[in-house]
GUDOKE-719861 format. One record per residue: residue in three letters; residue number from 1; x, y, z of N, C-alpha, C in turn. Coordinates in nm, 4 decimals. Example, Ala and Ser with C-alpha at 12.3 -4.5 7.8 and 13.67 -1.06 7.14 Angstrom:
+-----+-----+----------+----------+----------+----------+----------+----------+----------+----------+----------+
: res :   n :      n.x :      n.y :      n.z :     ca.x :     ca.y :     ca.z :      c.x :      c.y :      c.z :
+-----+-----+----------+----------+----------+----------+----------+----------+----------+----------+----------+
: ALA :   1 :   1.3190 :  -0.5690 :   0.7800 :   1.2300 :  -0.4500 :   0.7800 :   1.3200 :  -0.3300 :   0.7800 :
: SER :   2 :   1.2850 :  -0.2250 :   0.7080 :   1.3670 :  -0.1060 :   0.7140 :   1.2900 :   0.0030 :   0.7870 :
+-----+-----+----------+----------+----------+----------+----------+----------+----------+----------+----------+
END
This chain:
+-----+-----+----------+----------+----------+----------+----------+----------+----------+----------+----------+
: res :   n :      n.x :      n.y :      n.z :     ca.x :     ca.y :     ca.z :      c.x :      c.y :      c.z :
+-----+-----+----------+----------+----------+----------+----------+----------+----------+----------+----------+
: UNK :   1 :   1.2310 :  -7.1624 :  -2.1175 :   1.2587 :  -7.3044 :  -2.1107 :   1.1330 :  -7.3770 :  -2.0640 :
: UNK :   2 :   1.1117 :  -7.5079 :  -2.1136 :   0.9689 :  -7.5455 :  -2.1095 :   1.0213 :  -7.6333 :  -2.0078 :
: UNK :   3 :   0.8901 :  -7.6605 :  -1.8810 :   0.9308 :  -7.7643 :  -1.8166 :   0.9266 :  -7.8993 :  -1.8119 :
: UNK :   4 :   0.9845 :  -7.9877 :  -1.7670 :   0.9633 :  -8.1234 :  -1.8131 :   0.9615 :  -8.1805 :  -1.6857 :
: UNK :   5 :   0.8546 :  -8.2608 :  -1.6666 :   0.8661 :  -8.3204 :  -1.5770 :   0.9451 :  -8.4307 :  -1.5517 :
: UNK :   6 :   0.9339 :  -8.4900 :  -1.4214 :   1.0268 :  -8.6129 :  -1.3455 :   1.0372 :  -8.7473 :  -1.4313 :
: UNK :   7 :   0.9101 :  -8.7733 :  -1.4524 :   0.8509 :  -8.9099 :  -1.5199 :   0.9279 :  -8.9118 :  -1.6658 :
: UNK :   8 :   0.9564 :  -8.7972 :  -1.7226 :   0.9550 :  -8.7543 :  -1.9040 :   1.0831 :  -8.7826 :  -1.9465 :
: UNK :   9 :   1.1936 :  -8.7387 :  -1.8120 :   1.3366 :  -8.7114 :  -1.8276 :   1.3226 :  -8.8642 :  -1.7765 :
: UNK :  10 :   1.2906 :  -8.9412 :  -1.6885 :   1.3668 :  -9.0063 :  -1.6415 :   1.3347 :  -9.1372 :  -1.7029 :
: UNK :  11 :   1.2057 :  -9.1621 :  -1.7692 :   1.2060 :  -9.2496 :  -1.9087 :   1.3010 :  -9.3196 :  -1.9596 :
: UNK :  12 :   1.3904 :  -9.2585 :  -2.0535 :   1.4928 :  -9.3176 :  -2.1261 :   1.5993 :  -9.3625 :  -1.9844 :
: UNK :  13 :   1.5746 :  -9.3151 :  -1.8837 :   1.7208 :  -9.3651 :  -1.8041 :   1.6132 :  -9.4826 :  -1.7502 :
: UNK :  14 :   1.5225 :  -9.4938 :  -1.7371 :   1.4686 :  -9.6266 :  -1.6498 :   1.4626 :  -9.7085 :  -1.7426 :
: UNK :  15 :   1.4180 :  -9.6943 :  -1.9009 :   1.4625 :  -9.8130 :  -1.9317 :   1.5809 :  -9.8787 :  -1.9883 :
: UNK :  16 :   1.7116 :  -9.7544 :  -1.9631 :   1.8132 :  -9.7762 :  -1.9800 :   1.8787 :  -9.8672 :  -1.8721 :
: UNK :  17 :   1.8222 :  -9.8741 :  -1.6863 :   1.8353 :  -9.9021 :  -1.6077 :   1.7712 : -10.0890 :  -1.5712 :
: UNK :  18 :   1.6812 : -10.0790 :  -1.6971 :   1.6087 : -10.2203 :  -1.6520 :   1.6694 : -10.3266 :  -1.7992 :
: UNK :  19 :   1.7730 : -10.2247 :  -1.8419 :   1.8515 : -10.3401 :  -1.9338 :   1.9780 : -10.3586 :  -1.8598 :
: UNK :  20 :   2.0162 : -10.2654 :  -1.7876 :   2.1549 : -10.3082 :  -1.7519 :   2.0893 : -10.3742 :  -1.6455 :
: UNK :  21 :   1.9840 : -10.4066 :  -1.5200 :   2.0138 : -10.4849 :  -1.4385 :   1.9352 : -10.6330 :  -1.4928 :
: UNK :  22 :   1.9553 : -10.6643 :  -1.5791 :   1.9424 : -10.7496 :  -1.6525 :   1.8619 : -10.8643 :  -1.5438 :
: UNK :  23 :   1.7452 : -10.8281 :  -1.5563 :   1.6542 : -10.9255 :  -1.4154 :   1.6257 : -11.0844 :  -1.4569 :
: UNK :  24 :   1.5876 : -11.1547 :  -1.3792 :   1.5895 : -11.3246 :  -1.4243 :   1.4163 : -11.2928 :  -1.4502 :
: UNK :  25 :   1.3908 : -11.4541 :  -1.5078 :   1.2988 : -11.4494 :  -1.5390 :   1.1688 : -11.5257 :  -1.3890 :
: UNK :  26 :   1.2345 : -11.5666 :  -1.3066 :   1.2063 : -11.6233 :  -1.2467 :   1.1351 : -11.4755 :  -1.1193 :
: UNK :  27 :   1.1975 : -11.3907 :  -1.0906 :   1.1813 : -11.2909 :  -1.0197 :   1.0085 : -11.1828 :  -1.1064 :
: UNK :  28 :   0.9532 : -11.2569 :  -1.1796 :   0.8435 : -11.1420 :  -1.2325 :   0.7415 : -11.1732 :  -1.2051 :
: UNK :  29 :   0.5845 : -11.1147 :  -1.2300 :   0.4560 : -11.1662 :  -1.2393 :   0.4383 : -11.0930 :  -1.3081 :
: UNK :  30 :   0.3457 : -11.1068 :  -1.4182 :   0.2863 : -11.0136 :  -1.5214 :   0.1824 : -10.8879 :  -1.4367 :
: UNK :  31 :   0.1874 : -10.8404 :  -1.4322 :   0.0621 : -10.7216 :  -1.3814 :  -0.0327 : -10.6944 :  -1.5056 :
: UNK :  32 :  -0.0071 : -10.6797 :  -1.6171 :  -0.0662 : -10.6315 :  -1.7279 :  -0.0276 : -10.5830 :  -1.8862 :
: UNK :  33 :  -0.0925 : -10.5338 :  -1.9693 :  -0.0304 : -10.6035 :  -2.0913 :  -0.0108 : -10.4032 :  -2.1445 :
: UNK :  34 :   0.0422 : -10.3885 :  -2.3024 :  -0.0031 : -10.3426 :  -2.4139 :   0.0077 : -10.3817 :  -2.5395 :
: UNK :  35 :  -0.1057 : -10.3631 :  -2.5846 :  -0.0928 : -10.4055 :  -2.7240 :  -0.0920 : -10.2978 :  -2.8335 :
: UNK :  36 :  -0.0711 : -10.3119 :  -2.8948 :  -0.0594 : -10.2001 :  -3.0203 :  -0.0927 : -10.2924 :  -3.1889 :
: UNK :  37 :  -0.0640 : -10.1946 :  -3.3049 :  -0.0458 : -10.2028 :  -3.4398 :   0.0685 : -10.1345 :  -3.3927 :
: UNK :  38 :   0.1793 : -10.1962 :  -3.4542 :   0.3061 : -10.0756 :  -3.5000 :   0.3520 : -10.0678 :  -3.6252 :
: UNK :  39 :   0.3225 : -10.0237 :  -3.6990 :   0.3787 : -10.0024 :  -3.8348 :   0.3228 : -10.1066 :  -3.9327 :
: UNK :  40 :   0.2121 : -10.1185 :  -3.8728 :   0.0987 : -10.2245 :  -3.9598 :   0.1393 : -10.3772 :  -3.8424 :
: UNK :  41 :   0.2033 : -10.3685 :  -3.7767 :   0.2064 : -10.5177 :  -3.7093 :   0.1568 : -10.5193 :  -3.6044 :
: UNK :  42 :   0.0527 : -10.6125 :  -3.5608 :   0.0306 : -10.6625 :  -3.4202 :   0.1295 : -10.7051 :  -3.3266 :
: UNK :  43 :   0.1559 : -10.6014 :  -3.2117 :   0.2356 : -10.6721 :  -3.1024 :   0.1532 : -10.6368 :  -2.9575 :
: UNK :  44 :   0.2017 : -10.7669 :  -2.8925 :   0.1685 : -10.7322 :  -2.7465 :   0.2529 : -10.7418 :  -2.6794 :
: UNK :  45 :   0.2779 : -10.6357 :  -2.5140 :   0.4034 : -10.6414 :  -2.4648 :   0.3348 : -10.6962 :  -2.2778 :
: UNK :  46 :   0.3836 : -10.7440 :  -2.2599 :   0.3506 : -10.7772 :  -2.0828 :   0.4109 : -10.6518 :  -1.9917 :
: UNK :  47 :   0.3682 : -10.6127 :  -1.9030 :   0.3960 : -10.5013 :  -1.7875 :   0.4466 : -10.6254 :  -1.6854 :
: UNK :  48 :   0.5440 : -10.5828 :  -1.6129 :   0.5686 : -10.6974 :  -1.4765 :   0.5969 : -10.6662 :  -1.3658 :
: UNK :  49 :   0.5937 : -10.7098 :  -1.2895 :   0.6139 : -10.7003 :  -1.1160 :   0.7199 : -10.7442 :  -1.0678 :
: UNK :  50 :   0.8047 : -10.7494 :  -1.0332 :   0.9091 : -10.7922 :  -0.9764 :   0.9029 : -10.8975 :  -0.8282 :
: UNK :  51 :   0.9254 : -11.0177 :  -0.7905 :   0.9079 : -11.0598 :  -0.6872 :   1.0300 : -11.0780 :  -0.5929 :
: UNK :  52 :   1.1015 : -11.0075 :  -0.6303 :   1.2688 : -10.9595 :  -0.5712 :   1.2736 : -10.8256 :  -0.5699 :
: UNK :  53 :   1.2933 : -10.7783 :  -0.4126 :   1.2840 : -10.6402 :  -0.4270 :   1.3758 : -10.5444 :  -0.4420 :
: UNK :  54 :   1.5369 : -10.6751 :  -0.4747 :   1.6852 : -10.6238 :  -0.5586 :   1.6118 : -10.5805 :  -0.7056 :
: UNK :  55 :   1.5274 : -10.6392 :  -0.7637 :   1.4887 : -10.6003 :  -0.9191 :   1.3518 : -10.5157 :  -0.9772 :
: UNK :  56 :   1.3460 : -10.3929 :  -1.0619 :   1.2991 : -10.3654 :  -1.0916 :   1.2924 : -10.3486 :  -1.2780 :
: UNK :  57 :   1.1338 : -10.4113 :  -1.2834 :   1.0839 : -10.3988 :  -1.4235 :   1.0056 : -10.2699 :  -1.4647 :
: UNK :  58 :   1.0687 : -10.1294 :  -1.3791 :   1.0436 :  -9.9947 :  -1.4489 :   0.8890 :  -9.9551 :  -1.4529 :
: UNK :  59 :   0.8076 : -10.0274 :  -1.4069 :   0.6817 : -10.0380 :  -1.3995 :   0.5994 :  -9.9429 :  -1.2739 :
: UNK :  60 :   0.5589 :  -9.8443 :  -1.2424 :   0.5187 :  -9.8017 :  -1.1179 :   0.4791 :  -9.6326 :  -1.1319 :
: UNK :  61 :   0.4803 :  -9.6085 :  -0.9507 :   0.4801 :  -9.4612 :  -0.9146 :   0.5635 :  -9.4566 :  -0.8394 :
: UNK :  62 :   0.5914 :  -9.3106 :  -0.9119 :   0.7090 :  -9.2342 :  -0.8176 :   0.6984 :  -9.0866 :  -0.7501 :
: UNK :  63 :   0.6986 :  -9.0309 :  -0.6483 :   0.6300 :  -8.9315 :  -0.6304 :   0.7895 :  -8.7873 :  -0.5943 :
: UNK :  64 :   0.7809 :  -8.6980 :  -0.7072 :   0.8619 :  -8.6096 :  -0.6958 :   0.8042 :  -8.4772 :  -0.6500 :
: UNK :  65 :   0.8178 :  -8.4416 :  -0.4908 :   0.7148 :  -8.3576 :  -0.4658 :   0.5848 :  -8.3700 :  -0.4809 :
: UNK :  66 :   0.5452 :  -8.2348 :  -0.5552 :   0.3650 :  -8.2834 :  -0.6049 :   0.3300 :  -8.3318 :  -0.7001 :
: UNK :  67 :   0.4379 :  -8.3513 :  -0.7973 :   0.4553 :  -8.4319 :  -0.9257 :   0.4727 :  -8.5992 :  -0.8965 :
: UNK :  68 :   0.3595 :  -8.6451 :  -0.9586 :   0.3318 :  -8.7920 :  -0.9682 :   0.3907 :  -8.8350 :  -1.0750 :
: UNK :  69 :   0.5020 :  -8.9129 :  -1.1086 :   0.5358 :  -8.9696 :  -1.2364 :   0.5074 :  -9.1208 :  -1.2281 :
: UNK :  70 :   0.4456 :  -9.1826 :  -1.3631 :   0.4205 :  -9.2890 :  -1.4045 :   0.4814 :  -9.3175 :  -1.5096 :
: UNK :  71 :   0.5390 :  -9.4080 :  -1.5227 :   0.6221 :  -9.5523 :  -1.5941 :   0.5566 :  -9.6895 :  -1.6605 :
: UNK :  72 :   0.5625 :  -9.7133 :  -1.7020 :   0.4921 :  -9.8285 :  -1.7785 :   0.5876 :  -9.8607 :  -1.8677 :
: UNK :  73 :   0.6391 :  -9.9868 :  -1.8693 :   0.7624 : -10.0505 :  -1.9387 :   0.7046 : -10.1916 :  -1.9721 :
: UNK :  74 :   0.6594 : -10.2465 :  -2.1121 :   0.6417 : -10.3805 :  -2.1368 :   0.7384 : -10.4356 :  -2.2325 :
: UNK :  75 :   0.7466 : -10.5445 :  -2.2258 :   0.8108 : -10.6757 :  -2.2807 :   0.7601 : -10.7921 :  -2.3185 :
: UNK :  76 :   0.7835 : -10.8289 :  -2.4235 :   0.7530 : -10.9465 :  -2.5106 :   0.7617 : -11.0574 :  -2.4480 :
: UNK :  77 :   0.6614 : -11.1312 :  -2.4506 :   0.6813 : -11.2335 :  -2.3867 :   0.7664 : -11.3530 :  -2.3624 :
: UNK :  78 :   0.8405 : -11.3998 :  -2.2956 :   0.9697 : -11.5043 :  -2.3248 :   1.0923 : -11.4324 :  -2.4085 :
: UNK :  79 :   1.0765 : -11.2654 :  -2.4136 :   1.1536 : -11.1780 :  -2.5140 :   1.3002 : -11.1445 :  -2.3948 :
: UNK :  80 :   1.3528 : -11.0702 :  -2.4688 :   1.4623 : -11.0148 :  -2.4036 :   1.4245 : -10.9163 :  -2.3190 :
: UNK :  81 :   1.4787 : -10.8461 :  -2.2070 :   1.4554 : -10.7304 :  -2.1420 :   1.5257 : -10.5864 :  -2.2409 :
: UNK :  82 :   1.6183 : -10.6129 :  -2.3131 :   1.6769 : -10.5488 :  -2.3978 :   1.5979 : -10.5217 :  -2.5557 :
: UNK :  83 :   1.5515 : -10.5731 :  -2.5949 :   1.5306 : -10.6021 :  -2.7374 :   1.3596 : -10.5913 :  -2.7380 :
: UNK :  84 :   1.3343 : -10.4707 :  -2.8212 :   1.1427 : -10.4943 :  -2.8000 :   1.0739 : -10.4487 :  -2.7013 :
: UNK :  85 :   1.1265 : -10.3199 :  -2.6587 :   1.0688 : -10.2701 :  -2.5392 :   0.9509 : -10.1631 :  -2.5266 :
: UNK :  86 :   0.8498 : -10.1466 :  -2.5377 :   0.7903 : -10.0145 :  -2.5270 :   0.8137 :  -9.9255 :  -2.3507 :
: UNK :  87 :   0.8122 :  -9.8406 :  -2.3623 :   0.7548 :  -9.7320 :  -2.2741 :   0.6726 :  -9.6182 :  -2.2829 :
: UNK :  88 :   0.5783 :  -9.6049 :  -2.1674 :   0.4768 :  -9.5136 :  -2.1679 :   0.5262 :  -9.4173 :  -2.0181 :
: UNK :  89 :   0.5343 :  -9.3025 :  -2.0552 :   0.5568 :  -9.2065 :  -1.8909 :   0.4605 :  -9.0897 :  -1.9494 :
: UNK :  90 :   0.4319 :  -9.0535 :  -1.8119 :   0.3369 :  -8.9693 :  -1.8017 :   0.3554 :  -8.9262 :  -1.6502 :
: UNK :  91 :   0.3072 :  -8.7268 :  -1.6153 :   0.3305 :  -8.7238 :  -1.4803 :   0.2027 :  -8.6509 :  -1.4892 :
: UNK :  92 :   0.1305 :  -8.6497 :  -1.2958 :   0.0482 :  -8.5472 :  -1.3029 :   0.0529 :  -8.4577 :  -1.1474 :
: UNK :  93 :   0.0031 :  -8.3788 :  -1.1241 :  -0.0470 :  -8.2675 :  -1.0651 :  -0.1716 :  -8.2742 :  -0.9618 :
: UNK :  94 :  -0.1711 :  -8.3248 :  -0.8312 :  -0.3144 :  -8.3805 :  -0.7455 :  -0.4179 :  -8.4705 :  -0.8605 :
: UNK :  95 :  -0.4896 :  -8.4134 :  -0.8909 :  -0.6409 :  -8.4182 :  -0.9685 :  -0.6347 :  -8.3660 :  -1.1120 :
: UNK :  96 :  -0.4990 :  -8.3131 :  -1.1600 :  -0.4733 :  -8.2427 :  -1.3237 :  -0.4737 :  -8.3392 :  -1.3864 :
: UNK :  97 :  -0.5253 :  -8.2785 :  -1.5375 :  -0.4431 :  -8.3713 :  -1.6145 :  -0.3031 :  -8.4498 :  -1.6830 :
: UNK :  98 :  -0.3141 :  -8.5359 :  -1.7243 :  -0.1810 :  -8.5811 :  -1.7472 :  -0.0935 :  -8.4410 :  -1.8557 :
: UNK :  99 :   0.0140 :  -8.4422 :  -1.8130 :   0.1682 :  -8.3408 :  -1.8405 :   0.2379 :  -8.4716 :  -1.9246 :
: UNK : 100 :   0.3387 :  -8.3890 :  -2.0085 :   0.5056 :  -8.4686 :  -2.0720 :   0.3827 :  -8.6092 :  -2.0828 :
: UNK : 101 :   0.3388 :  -8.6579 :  -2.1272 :   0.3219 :  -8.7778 :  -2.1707 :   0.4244 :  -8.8384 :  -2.3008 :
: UNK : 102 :   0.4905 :  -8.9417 :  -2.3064 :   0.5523 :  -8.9664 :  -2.4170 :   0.5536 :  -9.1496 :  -2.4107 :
: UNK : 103 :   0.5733 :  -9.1882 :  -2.5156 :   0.5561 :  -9.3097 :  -2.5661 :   0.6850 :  -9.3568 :  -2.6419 :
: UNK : 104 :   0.7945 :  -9.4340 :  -2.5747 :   0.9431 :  -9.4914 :  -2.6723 :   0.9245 :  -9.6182 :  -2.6869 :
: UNK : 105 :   0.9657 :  -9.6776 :  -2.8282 :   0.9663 :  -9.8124 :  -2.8424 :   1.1493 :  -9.8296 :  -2.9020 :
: UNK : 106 :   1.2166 :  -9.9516 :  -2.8377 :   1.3172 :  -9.9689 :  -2.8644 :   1.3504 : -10.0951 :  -2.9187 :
: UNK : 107 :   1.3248 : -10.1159 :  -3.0142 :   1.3691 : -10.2777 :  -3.1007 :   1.4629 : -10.3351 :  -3.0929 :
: UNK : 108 :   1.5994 : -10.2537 :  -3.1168 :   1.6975 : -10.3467 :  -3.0496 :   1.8288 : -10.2509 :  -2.9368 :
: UNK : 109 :   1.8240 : -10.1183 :  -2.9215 :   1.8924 : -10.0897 :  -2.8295 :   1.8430 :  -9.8944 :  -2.8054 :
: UNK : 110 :   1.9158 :  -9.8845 :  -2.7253 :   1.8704 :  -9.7538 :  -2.6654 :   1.8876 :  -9.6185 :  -2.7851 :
: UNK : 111 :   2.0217 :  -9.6543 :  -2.8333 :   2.0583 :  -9.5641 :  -2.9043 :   2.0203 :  -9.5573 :  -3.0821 :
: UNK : 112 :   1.8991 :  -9.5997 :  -3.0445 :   1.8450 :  -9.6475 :  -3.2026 :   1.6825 :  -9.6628 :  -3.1380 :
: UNK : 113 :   1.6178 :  -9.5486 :  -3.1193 :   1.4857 :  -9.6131 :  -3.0839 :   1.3565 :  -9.5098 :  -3.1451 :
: UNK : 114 :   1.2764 :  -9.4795 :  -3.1408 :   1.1644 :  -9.4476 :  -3.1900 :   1.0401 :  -9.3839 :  -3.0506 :
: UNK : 115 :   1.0039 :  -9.2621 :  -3.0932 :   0.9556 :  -9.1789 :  -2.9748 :   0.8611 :  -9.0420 :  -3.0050 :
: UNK : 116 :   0.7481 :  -9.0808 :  -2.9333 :   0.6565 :  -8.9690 :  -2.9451 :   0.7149 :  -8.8173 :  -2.9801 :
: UNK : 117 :   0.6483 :  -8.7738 :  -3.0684 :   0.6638 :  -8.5744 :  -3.0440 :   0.6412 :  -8.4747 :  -2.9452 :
: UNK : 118 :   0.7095 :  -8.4100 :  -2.8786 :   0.6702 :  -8.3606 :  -2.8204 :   0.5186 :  -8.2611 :  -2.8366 :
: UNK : 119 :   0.4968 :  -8.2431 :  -2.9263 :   0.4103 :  -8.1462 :  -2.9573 :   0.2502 :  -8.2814 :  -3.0012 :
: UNK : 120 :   0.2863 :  -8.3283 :  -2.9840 :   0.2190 :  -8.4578 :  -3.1059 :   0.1424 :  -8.5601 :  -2.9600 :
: UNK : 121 :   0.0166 :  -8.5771 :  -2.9148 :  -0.0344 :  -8.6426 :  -2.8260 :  -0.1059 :  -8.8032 :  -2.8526 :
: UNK : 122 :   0.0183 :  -8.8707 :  -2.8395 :  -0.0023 :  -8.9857 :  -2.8404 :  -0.0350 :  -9.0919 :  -2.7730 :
: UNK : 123 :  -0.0296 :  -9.0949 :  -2.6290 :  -0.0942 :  -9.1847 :  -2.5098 :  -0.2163 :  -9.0893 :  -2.4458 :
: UNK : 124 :  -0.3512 :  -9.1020 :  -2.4441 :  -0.4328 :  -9.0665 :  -2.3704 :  -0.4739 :  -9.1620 :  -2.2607 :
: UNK : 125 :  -0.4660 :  -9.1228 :  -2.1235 :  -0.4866 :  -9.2060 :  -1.9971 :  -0.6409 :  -9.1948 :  -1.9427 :
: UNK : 126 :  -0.7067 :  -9.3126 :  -1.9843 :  -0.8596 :  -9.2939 :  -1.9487 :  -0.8863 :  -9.3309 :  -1.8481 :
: UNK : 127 :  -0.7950 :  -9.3750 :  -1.7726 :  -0.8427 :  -9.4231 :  -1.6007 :  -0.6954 :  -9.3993 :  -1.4988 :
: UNK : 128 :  -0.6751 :  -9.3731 :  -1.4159 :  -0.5701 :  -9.4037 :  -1.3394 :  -0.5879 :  -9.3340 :  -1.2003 :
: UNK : 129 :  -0.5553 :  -9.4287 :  -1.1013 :  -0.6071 :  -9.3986 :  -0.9489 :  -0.4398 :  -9.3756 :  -0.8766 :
: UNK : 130 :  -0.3681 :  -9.4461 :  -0.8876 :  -0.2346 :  -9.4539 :  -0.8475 :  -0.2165 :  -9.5510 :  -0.8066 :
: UNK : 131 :  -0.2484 :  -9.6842 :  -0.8874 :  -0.2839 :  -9.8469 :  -0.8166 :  -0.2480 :  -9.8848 :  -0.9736 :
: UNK : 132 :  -0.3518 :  -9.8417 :  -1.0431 :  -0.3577 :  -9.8984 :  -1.1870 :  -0.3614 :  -9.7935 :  -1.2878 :
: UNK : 133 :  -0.3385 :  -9.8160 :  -1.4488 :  -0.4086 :  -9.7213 :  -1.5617 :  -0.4417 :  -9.7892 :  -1.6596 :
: UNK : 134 :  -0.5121 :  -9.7219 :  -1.7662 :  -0.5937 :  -9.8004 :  -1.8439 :  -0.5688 :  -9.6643 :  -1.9837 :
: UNK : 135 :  -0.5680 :  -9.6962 :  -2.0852 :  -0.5537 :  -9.6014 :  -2.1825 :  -0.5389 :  -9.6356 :  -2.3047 :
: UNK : 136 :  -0.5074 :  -9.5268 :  -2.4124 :  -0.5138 :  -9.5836 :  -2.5742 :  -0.3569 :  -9.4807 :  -2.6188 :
: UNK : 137 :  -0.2958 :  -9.5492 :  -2.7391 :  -0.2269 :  -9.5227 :  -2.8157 :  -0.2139 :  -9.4285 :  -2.9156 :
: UNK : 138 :  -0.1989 :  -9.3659 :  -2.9958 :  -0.2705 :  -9.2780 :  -3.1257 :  -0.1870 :  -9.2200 :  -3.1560 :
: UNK : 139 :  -0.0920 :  -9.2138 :  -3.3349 :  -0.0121 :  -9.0797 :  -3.3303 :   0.1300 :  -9.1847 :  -3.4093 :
: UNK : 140 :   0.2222 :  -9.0630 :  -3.4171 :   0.3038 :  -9.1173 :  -3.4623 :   0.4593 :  -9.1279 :  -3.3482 :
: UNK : 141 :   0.5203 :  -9.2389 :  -3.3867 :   0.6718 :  -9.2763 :  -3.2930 :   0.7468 :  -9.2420 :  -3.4174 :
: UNK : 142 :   0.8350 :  -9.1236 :  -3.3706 :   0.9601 :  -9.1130 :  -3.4605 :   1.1273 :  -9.1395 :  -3.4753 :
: UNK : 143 :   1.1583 :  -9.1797 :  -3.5234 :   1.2785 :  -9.2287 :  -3.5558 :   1.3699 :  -9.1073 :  -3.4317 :
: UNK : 144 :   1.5177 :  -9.2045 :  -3.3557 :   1.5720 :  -9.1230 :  -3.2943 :   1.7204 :  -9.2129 :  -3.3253 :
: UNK : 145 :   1.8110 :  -9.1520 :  -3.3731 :   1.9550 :  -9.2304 :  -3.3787 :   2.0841 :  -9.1355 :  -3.3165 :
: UNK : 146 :   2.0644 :  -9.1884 :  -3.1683 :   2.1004 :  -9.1548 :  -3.0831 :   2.0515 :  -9.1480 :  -2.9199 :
: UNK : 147 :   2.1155 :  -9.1640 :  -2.8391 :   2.0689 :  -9.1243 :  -2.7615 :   2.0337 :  -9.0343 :  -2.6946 :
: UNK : 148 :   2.0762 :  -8.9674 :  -2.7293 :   2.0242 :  -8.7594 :  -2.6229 :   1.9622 :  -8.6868 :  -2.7740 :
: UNK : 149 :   1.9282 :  -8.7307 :  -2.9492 :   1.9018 :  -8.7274 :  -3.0330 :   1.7806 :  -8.6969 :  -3.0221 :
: UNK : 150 :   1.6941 :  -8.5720 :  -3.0995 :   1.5756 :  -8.5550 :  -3.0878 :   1.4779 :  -8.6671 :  -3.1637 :
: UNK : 151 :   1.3400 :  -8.6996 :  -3.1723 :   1.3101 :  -8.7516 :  -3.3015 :   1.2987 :  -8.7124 :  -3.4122 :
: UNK : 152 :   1.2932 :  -8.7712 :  -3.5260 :   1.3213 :  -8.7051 :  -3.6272 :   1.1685 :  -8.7038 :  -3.6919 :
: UNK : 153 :   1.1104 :  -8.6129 :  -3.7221 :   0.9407 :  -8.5931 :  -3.7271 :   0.9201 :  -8.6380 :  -3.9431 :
: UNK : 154 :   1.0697 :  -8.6330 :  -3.9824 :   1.0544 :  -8.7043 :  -4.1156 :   1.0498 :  -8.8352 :  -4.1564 :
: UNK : 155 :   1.0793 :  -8.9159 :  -4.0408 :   1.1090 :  -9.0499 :  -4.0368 :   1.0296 :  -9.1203 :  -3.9149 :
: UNK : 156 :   0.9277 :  -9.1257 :  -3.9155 :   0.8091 :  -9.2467 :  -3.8225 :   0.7503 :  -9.3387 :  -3.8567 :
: UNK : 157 :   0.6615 :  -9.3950 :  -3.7782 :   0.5854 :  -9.5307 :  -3.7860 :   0.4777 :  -9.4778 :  -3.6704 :
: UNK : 158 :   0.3689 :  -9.5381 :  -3.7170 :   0.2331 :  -9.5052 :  -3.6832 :   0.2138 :  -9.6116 :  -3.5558 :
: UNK : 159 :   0.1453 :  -9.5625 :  -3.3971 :   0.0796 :  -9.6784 :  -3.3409 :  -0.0159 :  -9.6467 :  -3.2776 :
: UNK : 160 :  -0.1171 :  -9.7661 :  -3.2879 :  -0.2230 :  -9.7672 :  -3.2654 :  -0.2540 :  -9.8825 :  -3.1410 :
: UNK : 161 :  -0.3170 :  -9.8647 :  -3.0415 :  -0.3321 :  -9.9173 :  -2.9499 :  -0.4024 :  -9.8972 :  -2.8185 :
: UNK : 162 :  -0.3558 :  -9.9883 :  -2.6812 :  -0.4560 :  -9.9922 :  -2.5860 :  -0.3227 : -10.0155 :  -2.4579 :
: UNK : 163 :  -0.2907 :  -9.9927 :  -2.3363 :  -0.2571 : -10.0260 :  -2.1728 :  -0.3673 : -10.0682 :  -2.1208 :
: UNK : 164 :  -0.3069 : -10.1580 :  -2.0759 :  -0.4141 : -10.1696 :  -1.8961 :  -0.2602 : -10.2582 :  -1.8037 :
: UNK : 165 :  -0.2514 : -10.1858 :  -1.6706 :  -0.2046 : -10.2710 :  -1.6064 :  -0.2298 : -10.1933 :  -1.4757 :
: UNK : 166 :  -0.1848 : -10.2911 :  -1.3729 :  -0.1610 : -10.2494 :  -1.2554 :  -0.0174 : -10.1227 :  -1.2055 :
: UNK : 167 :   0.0024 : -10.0670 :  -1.0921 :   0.1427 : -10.0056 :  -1.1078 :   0.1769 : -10.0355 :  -0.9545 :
: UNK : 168 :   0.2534 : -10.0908 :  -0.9447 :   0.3084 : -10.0941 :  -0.8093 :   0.4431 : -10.0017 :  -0.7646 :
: UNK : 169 :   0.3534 :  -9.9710 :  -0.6396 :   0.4862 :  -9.8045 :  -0.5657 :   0.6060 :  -9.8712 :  -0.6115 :
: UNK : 170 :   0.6928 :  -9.7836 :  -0.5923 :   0.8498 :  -9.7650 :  -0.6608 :   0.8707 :  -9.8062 :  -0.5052 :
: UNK : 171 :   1.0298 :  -9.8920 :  -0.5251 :   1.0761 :  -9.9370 :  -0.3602 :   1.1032 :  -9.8396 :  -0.3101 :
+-----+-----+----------+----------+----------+----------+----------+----------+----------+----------+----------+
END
C-alpha cells in the first residue's frame, strides 16, 4: 500500500469544507493569486486570508507530525466559493522534497471535478519557506465523476501555469 500523505487525502475534504462553510465576502484579503491556461483558456484564481478566525479559505500549513502539508485553494474573483475552484496540496519531510503533490480544479461541484495523476507530476514548487510558495503548473487534470472516483487518464484537459502566494498557519 502506497503512502499518502496528510495534505493529499485531506484536499478534496478541505475544499469540500470551504464550500459548505460558505464564508462572506467581507471576512477575506487576497494573499495571492494562480493563474493558469486551462484547456486553452486564461484563468486567474485569488488565494485568501480570512479576517474572521470562525472562517477558513483552505489556504495554509498544517503540521501532521513531521509531515508538513500545504493547501492552496483559489477563487475567481467576485466568483462563488463553490463554482471555479482550483487546488494545489503538497506535503513535505524537514528539508525533502515535495511528496503526493496533486492539483484539482472543480467548475461546478465536488462530485464532477478534474485532477492530477497520480503518477503524472504536475505542480513543481520552486520556492517555499513555510510563510509563502511560489511554483509552476505542467501536465494534464483528468476528468473524475464522482467523488471517491479515480481520474479518468482517457478524458483530460491540459494546464499550464504559475502560484505565488503567501500561506498562513492553520488556526
Amino acid at each position: 500500500m502506497r503512502f499518502r500523505s496528510a495534505a493529499l487525502v485531506a484536499g478534496p475534504f478541505a475544499i469540500l469544507a470551504g464550500v459548505l462553510a460558505g464564508p462572506s465576502v467581507q471576512a477575506q484579503e487576497v494573499i495571492g493569486e494562480v493563474r493558469a491556461t486551462l484547456d486553452g483558456t486564461e484563468r486567474q484564481w485569488q488565494t485568501l486570508q480570512s479576517t474572521d478566525p470562525g472562517v477558513s479559505f483552505n489556504t495554509g500549513v498544517e503540521q501532521f507530525g513531521p509531515v508538513t502539508g500545504i493547501t492552496i485553494q483559489g477563487y475567481e474573483e467576485g466568483g462563488s466559493y463553490t463554482h471555479e475552484v482550483i487546488a494545489l496540496n503538497w506535503s513535505v519531510m524537514g528539508e525533502a522534497e515535495p511528496m503526493d503533490a496533486s492539483v484539482m480544479y472543480v467548475p461546478e461541484r465536488m462530485s464532477q471535478s478534474w485532477m492530477s495523476l497520480d503518477d503524472e507530476q504536475v505542480l513543481t514548487v520552486e520556492a517555499f519557506d513555510g510563510e509563502s510558495a511560489r511554483g509552476t503548473l505542467s501536465g494534464r487534470l483528468c476528468y473524475k465523476d464522482g467523488f471517491a472516483a479515480p481520474p479518468d487518464p482517457a478524458n483530460c484537459i491540459v494546464i499550464e501555469g504559475t502560484f505565488e502566494t503567501q500561506l498562513p498557519a492553520a488556526p
